[in-house]
C-alpha positions in Angstrom: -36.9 -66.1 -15.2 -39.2 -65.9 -18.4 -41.7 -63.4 -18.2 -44.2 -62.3 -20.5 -45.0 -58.6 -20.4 -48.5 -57.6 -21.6 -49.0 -55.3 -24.5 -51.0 -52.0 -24.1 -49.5 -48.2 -23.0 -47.4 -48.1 -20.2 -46.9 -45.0 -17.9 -43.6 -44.5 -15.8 -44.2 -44.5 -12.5 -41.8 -41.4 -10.9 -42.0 -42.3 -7.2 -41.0 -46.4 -7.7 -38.2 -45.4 -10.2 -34.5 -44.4 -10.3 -31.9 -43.1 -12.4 -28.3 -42.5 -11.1 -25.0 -41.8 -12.0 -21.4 -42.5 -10.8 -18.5 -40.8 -12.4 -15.3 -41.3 -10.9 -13.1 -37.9 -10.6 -9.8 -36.6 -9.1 -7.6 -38.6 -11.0 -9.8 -41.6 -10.4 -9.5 -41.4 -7.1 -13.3 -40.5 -5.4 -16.8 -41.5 -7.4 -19.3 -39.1 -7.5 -22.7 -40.2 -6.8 -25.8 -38.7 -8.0 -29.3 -39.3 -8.6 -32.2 -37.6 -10.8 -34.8 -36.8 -7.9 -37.6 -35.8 -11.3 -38.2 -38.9 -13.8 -40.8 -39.4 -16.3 -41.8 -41.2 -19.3 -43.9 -43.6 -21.2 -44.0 -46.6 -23.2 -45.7 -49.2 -25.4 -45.8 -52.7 -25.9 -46.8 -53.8 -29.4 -48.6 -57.1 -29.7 -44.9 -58.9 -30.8 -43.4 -58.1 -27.5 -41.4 -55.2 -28.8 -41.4 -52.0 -26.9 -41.0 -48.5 -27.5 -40.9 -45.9 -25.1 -39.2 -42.0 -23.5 -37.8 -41.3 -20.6 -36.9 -37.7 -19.3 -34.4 -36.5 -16.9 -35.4 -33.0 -15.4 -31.3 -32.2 -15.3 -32.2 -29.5 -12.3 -33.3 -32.6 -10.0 -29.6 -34.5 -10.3 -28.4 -34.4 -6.9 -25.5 -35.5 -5.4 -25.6 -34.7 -1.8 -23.3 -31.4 -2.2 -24.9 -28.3 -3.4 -21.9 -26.2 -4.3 -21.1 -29.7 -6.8 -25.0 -30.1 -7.7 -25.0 -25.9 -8.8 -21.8 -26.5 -10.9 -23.3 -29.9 -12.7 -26.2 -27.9 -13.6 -24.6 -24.8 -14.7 -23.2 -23.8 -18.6 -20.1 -26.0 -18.0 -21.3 -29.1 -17.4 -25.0 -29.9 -17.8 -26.9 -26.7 -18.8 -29.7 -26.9 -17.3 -30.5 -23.5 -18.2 -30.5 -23.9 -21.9 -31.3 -28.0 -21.9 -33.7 -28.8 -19.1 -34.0 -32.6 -20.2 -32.1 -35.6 -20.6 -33.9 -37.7 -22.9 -33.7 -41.3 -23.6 -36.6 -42.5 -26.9 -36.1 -46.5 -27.4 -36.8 -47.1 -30.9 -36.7 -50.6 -29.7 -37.1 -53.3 -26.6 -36.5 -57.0 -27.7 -36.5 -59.8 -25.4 -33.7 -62.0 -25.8 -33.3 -64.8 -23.3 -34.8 -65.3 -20.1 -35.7 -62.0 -18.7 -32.9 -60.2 -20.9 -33.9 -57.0 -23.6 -31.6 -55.3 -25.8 -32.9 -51.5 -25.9 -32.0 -49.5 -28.8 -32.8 -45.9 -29.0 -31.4 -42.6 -28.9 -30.1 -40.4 -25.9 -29.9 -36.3 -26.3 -27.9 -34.6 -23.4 -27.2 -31.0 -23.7 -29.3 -31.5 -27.2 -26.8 -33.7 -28.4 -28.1 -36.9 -29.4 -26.2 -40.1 -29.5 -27.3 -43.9 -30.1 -27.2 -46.1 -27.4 -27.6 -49.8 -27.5 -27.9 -51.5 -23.6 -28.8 -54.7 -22.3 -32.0 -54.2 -19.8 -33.4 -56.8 -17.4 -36.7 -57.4 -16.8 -36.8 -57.7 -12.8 -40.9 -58.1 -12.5 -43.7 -58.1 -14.7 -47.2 -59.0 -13.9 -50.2 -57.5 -15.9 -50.2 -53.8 -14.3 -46.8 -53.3 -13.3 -43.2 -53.5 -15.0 -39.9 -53.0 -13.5 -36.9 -52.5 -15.8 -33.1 -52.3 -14.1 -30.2 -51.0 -16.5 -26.7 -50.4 -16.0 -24.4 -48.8 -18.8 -21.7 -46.5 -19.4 -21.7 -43.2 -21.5 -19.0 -41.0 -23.0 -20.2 -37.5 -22.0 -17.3 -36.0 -24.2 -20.0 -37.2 -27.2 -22.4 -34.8 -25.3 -20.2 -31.8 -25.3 -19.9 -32.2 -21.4 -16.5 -31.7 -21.8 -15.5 -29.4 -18.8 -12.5 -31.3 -17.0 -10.1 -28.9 -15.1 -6.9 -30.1 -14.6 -8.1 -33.6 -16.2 -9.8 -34.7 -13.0 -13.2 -36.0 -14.8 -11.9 -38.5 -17.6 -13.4 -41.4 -18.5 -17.1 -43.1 -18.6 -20.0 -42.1 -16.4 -21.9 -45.1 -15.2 -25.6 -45.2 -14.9 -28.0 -46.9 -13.0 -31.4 -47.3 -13.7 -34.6 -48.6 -12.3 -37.3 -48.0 -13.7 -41.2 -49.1 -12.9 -43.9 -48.9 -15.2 -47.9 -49.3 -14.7 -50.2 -50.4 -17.2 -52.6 -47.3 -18.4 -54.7 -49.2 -20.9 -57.2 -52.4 -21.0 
């Protein structure tokens, strides 16, 4: 599927949209699942079809179904909400490659720790007033000074899972 997406400011629309995680821990044995309940974020879409754009991560709202787990994830040792409220994602760039492909280039800050990050998007619909972006790529969260892993039961990538729809703001 070619699509083309129209140019103009584009404003993240929270209750269509979804970032996730899965991390796989004790030993690589059980895959925590979570999701970011709070998502916001912007974009723009420059008359040669590249793209810029934030997104923020309210690091309070990750929830993973246990609150004993969700109240350690947010605390000092892992996340810290306390002291970094966001996760942040600012794409420098969105090019189209084939089909419905883009290769977003930007910069993501956990913990206030920023990092590059290259990922392949897809576009999954775009008409004029609506765009839907899905993602999936991994992250080192050692590189983010999440580092906490008693007993080495939290190494290796976190996986996440995105999907995220925009509305057109402007004319």
């Amino acid at each position: 599927m070619t699509v083309a997406v129209e140019t103009g400011i584009w404003q993240l629309d929270p209750a269509a949209s979804t970032v996730g995680l899965r991390h796989r821990t004790f030993w690589g044995l059980v895959t925590v699942k979570g999701t970011f309940t709070a998502v916001t974020g912007e974009g723009e879409v420059r008359a040669d079809g590249s793209a810029t754009g934030t997104v923020r991560l309210d690091v309070a709202s990750l929830d993973t179904g246990n609150a004993k787990r969700d109240t350690h994830l947010h605390s000092a040792d892992l996340l810290d909400a306390g002291n970094h409220p966001e996760i942040t994602f600012a794409a420098r760039s969105a090019d189209r490659l084939d089909g419905d492909s883009v290769r977003v280039t930007g910069q993501l800050t956990v913990r206030g720790v920023g990092r590059p990050l290259t990922f392949t998007a897809r576009v999954a619909s775009a008409t004029a007033e609506a765009l839907t972006l899905e993602a999936e790529f991994t992250v080192d969260r050692d590189q983010f000074g999440v580092t906490w892993n008693q007993l080495g039961m939290m190494r290796g990538l976190t996986t996440v899972t995105a999907g995220l729809r925009f509305t057109r703001t402007d004319g």
